[in-house]
Structures are given as structure tokens and as C-alpha cells.
C-alpha positions in Angstrom: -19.0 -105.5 -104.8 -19.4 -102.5 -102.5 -17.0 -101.4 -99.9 -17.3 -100.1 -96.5 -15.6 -98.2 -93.9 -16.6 -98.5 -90.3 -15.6 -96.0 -88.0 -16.2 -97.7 -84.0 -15.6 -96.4 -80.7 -15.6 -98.0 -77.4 -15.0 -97.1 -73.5 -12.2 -99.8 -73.3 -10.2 -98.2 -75.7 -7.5 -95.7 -74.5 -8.3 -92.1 -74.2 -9.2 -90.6 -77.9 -8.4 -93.3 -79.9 -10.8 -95.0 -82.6 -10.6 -97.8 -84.8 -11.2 -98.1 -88.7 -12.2 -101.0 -90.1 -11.7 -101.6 -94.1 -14.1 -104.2 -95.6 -16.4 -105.7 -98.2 -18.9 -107.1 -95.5 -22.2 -106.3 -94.2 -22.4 -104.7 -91.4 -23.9 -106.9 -89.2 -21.3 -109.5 -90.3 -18.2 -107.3 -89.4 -19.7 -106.0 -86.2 -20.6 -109.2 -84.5 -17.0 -110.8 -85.8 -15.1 -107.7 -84.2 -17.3 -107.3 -80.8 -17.0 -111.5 -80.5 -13.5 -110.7 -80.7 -13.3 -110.6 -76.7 -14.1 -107.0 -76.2 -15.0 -106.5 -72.2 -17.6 -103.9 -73.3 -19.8 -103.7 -76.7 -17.5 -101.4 -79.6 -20.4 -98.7 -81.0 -20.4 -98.0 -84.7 -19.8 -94.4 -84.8 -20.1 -93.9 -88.4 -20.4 -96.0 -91.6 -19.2 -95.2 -95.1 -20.7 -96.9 -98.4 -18.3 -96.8 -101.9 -19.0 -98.6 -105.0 -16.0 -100.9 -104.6 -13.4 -102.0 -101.9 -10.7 -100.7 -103.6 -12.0 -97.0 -103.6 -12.4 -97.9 -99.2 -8.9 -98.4 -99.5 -7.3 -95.3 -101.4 -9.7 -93.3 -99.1 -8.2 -94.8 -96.3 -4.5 -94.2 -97.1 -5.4 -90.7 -97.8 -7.0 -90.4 -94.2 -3.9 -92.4 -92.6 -1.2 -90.1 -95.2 -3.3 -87.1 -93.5 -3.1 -87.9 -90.2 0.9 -89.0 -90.3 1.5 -85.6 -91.9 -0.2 -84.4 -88.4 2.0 -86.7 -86.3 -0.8 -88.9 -85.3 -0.3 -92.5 -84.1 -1.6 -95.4 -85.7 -1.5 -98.9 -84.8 -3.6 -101.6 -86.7 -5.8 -98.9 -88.0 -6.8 -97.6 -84.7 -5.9 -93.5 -84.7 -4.5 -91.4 -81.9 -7.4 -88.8 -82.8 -11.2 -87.8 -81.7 -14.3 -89.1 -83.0 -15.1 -85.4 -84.1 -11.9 -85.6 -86.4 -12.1 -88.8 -88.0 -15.6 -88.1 -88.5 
């Protein structure tokens, strides 16, 4: 089973701020779930990530989020205090 990390932007999120998403889903399954989620505005997907197994999504991710604490960035339910350009 592959894993996936999703990278997603959107104009009613605050000022430089993205959001991560960690999963083993398609991505037309995760991206209709999250934009049916009540969004006022469609969330674009900035940038996707393939890796042979969930697991490997996740240690990548808590390097990215060890990274980013070490730079005193925010997080809050994996969304980042940081640019698009950065995180990608």
C-alpha cells in the first residue's frame, strides 16, 4: 500500500499558512472528503508526494514538522505557519 502526502492551499486560510495531509488514499478520495468538509472556497492541491508505504509519509513528515519546530514555526493540526515556496 502506497502513501501520499498532499500539500493544499486555499484563500480562506490565514496569511501563509498551508495544510499537510498524511494518507493512504487516492487522491480524488482525500480531496473531495477534505473540500466537502465545509470549506467556503475550493482548497488547491499544491503539490503531491507518492512513497512506497504510509509509514515512510509519516517519518518524512515528522522530519518536515522536527524541521520546522527547530525554525519556531507554528503548527496546528498539520497546517504550518510557512509559504508554499518552503514547504514545497
Amino acid at each position: 500500500m502506497q502513501g501520499y502526502i498532499y500539500i493544499l492551499t486555499n484563500p480562506s486560510f490565514r496569511k501563509d499558512w498551508i495544510k499537510v495531509i498524511i494518507t493512504d488514499k487516492q487522491l480524488s478520495d482525500q480531496y473531495e472528503e477534505y473540500n466537502s468538509n465545509a470549506m467556503p472556497v475550493p482548497t488547491r492541491i499544491q503539490a503531491t508526494i507518492s512513497l512506497p508505504s504510509p509509514e515512510m509519509a509519516e517519518m518524512l513528515m515528522k522530519k518536515f514538522t522536527h524541521q520546522l519546530s527547530l525554525m519556531n514555526c507554528l503548527c496546528n493540526n498539520r497546517f504550518y505557519n510557512i509559504t508554499l515556496e518552503y514547504a514545497l
